[in-house]
N, C-alpha and C positions, 0 to 999 in steps of 0.2 A: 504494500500500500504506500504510494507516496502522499508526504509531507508536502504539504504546501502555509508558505507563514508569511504573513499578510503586514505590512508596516503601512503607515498613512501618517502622512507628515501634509499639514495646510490642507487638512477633508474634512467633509462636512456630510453626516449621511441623510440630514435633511434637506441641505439642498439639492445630493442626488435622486434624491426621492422628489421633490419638485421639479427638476431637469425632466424625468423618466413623465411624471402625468403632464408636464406641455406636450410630451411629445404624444400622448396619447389621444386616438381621434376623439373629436368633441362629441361626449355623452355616450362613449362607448360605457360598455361593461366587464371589464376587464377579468379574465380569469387571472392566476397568481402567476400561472408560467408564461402567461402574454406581456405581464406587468414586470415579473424577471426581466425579463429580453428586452423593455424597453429600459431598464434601473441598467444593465449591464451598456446598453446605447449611453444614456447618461453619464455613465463613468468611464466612459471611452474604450468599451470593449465592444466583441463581436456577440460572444455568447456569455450566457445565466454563470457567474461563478456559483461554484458550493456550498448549501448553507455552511456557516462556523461549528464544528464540534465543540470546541474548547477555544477558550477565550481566555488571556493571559494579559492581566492590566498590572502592571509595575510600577511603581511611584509611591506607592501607599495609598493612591487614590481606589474608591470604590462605587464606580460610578463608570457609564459606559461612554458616554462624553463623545455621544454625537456620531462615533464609530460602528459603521456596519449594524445599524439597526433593525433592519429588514433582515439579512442572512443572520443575524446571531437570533433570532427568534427565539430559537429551540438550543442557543450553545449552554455550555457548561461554563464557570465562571470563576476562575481561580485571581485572588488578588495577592500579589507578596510587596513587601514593604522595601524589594529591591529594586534601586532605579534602573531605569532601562539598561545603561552605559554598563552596570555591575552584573550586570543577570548574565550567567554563568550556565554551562551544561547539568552541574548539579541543580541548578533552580527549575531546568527545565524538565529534568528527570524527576523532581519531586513533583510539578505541578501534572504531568502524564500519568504518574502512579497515583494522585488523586483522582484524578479526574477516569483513569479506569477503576476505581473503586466505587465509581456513582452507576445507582441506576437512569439509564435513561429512559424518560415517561412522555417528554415531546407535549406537555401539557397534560398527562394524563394523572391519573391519580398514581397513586402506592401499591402495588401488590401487596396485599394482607394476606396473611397464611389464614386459610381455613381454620375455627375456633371450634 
């Protein structure tokens, strides 16, 4: 499986999200993956990136701040209180062995064991 890892330096995902519905015909009804294709037009690709599995915000901030809000829907969300510049393979080793430790529900509830 390849890694793909995402930086954004001067983005804004509201405004790619405003770029993507100009571009959308007037009073259409947009399914999600027609609305992909135009959000990925917006941000100057050809086609729909991948939603986010995991999301890794560094600074000590906890907060998504604007970044990829549409594909991080459903990510997972690890924050460490190392700044970008310091973040190391062990930080990224830790935050991968969390984040395989999570169930993923994509908005659903909890698996509960039968009582």
């Amino acid at each position: 499986n390849a890694i793909h890892l995402r930086l954004a330096l001067d983005y804004s995902a509201r405004e790619s999200i405003l770029r993507a519905l100009h571009k959308a015909p007037r009073k259409a009804r947009l399914s999600a993956a027609a609305f992909e294709r135009l959000l990925a037009q917006a941000e100057g690709g050809s086609s729909p990136t991948a939603p986010v599995d995991l999301m890794i915000r560094a600074g000590g901030e906890q907060r998504l701040s604007d970044f990829l809000l549409w594909e991080s829907a459903y990510a997972e969300l690890v924050f460490t209180p190392t700044m970008w510049p310091d973040f190391t393979a062990a930080d990224l080793e830790s935050a991968v062995r969390d984040y395989r430790g999570r169930e993923r529900r994509f908005g659903g509830l909890p698996n509960r064991a039968a009582s």
